[in-house]
Each structure stands twice: as C-alpha cells, then as structure tokens.
N, C-alpha and C positions, 0 to 999 in steps of 0.2 A: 458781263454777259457775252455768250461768244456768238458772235454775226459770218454768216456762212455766203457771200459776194463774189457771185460771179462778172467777169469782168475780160474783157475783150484783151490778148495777151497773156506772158507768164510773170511769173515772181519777177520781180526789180523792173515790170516796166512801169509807165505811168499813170496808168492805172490802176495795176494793185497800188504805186506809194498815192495815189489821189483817196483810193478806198478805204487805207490804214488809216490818213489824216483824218478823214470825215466820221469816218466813226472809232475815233481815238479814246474812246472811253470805253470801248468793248475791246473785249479779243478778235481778233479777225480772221478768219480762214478765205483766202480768194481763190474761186476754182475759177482756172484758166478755161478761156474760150478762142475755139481760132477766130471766128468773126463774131459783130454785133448780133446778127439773127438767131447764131449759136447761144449768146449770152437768152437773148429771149426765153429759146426753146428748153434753158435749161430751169430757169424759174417756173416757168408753166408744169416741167415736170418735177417737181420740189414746190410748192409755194412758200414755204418757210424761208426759201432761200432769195438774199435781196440782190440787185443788180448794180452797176455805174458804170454807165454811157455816157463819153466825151460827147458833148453838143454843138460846140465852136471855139476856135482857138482866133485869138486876136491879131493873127496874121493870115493862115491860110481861111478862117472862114468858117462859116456852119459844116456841117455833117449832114447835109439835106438827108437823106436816107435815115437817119434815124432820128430825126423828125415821126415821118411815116409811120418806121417799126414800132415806136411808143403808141401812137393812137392807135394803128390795128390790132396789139396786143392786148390791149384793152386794162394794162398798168396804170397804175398811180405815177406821179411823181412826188416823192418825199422831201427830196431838197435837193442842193447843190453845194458844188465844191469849186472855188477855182485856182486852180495850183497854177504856181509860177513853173514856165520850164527851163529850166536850166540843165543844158547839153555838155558833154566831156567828152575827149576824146580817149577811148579807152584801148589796151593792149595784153600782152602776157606780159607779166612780169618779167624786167629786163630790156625791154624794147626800148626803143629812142623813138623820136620822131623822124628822124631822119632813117630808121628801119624802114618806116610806116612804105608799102610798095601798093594799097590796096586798103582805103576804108569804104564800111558795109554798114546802112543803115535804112529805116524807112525811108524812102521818097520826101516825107514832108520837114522832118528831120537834118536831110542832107539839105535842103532848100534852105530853112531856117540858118546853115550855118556855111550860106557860100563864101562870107568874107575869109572866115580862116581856111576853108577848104582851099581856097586863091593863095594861101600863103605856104602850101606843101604841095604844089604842082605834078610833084614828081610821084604823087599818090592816085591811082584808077581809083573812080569814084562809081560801087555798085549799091544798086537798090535792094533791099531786101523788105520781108514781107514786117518786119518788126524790129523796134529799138533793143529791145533785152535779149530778144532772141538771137540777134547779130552776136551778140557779148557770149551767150551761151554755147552757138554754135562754133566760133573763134575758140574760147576756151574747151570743150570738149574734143577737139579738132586738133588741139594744138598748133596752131594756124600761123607761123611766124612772118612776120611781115606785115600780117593783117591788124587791122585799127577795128572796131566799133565806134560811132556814133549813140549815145545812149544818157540814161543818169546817172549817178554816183551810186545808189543803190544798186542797180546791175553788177558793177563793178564790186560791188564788194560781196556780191552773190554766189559771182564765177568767179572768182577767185582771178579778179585782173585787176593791173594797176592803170591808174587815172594821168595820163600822158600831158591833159590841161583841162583845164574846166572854164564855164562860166563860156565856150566857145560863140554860141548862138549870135547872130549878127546885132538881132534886136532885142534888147534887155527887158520888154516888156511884150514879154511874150508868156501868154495867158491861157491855160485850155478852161473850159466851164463844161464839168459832169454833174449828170444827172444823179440821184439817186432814186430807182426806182424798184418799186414793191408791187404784188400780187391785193387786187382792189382788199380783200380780206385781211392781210399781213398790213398793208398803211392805213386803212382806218383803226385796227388795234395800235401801230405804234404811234400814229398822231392824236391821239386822243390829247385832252389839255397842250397842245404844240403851239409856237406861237405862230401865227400867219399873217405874214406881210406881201406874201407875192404869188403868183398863179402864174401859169401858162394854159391858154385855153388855143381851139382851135374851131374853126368855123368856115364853111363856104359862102358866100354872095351871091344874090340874082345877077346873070350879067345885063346891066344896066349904069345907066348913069348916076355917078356917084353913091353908089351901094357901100361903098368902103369908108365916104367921105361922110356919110351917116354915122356911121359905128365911132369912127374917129371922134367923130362932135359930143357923141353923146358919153362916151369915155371921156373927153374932156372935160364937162360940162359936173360929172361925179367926181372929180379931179383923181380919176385915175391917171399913174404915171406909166406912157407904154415906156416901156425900155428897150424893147425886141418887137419888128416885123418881118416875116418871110414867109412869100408866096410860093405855094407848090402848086403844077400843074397836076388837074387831074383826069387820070389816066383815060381814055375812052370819053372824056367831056372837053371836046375841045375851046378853047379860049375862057374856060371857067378853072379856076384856083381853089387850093384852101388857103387860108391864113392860119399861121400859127404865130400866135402874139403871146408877150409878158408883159405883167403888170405889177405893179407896187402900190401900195396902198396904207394909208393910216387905219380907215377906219372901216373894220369888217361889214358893219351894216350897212356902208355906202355903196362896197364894193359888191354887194350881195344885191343892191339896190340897180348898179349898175348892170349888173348880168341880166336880170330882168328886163330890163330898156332894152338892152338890143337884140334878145332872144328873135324877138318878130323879124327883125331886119335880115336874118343870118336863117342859113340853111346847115343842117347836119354839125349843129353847134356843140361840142363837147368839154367840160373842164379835164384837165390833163393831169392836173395835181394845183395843191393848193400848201406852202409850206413856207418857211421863213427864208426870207434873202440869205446866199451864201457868204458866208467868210473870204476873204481873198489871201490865199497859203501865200511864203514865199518858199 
C-alpha cells in the first residue's frame, strides 16, 4: 500500500528515515514541510494523507509545542516510532577533515555532537534551520570547505561522502515520533490494532491535590504513567493541561480507569489510543 507522510524536513532527514521505518511495509511518499504546523495544515487539507511528529528526544527533551498542535488539530495518534540518532559528519567528495573550515547544522544537532566538534577547533560552527538541508544546500552549492552535520541517509541523497559517523557525544540518543491521522483516516486504519498505550490530556481545578487524585486513581487500575508534562494555559494563569502516557494490559481496566477520573479533570481528551512503539536503532 503506498502512504502519502507528511513530515517536518526534506528527503534524508530524520524524519522522513523515522517515517520509512514505521511504516516499512508500505510504499512511502513523504511530502516535505518547513515547520510542524505546516505538517498540520497539510493533512487537514488532504485527510488521506498521514503525518510524523518528533515528541522528545532523550537528550534535548519534549517538543512542548507540539504537544499543543496535536490536541488543537483535533488528530488522532496512531502510533509511535523511536529511532536511534546517529550523526556524521558529511562533505563533497574528496574533502578531508582537516579541509573541513565551517560545519552547518541544526542547533540541536550541533549540541548533541560537541565532543567531536572540540576535536576540529579549527572549523566555524553554524546553525542552520535543518540536518539534510545543510547536506543539500552544501552539495547544490558546491561548498568546499564546508562539512554537514546530518545522517547517512542525507549523504547518500546529495551525493556527499561521510567524513566519520557514529560522531554524537551520547550514544543513546533517542527521538519518539508520533504517528498521526485525520480522526476519520485512524479509526479506519486501527480497526482490529493492538492497544497497549494512550496518551490523553486533561486540565485540573486549581486546588489541592487535584493531580495527586488522578495519579492514585491510575494507580489503583494499575495503569503504568510513563510520560508527564505540564503546559501552561494561555489567558488561565497558574492553571495547566496535562498531557500523560499510559500503558496498560488490560483494555477494560483502562477504559475503567478513564471513567474514574473523568469527574476529577476538566477539558479531558483521549489523544490516541495504539500500540507501544518499537525502539529502531
């Protein structure tokens, strides 16, 4: 079946290879988006067409913002992916490192890989809006001197060679995307799906211990949270949503448990409901 994945980035970055992986048993077409909100507004005008949004990486942290974008969109969440990253330092062919006078990459990227960056001093260190599109613009450019930070995929895109790989400081370095559908488009694809995990979100009265309710009572169905984070909400000051995950054995406990704390919670919504993801390397 061919899946038509729009997805924040172009060809070779980490998102289109996160979108190839997860749905690796279909054909894949990923139409590129400059930002997450573009990735949105491009499903909304298509519904047939599915999305994948990074949610948090095991170093820098959540994506607070697109938390957000998913609940006002009023998407599903179908599943998850969590790809390993693994960074290279990429060139035109022929290049040495010791050419290298100037690597270009995202911001979070360049952070992820300041040990080896520390070990070519003699290279300007700029930020640019994206990992592949460094590689691409390098390569179109003919750019001598200049390096990419990016993946191996990139590099074998643009036609550049892989200078070193595996660069990243921290080896267990994790993004978790989302896969996300039009409410119409994932209840047709989840039909018979297996469901082991949710992400829901909800607000609290501000009061005492409102949170420490919900918690007891998700314990108490032995639900497992695995994920909490609080967003401030806009024009309500010192009130929050919560946006939590959950795991679970047994659907009619968990279906038991949403019930129970429905009363406790204000503007409570399920996000998606699909099976724990695979962890790529």
């Amino acid at each position: 079946m061919e899946r038509k994945v729009a997805i924040q980035g172009i060809a070779g970055s980490y998102h289109d290879i996160a979108a190839r992986r997860y749905f690796e048993k279909d054909e894949v077409e990923t139409i590129p988006c400059n930002t997450f909100r573009d990735v949105i507004t491009t499903i909304k005008r298509d519904p047939s067409i599915l999305g994948l949004m990074a949610i948090e990486n095991t170093i820098a942290g959540s994506l607070l913002q697109n938390h957000e974008l998913i609940r006002e969109s009023g998407f599903s969440i179908i599943g998850e992916y969590k790809l390993r990253i693994s960074h290279s330092l990429v060139a035109l062919p022929g290049t040495k490192i010791e050419d290298v006078k100037e690597v270009n990459s995202h911001p979070i990227a360049l952070m992820q890989c300041t040990e080896f960056l520390d070990t070519i001093p003699y290279a300007k260190v700029v930020e640019k809006d994206d990992t592949a599109s460094s590689a691409r613009w390098i390569a179109e450019n003919q750019l001598k001197g200049h390096a990419a930070i990016c993946g191996k995929l990139a590099a074998e895109i643009y036609g550049m060679e892989v200078l070193a790989e595996g660069i990243e400081t921290n080896k267990r370095n994790f993004t978790r995307f989302l896969a996300i559908a039009d409410r119409w488009t994932a209840d047709e694809m989840m039909k018979d799906s297996i469901k082991n995990k949710a992400s829901l979100v909800f607000a609290l009265p501000h009061t005492a211990g409102s949170l420490s309710k919900v918690l007891s009572v998700l314990s108490f169905y032995d639900m497992n949270l695995t994920k909490i984070q609080s967003l401030p909400i806009i024009g309500r000051e010192w009130e929050y949503m919560f946006y939590i995950n959950l795991t679970f054995v047994d659907y009619t406990r968990y279906r038991q448990a949403l019930d129970a704390i429905r009363p406790l919670t204000k503007d409570f919504k399920i996000l998606g409901e699909y099976e724990e993801g695979r962890q790529g390397l």
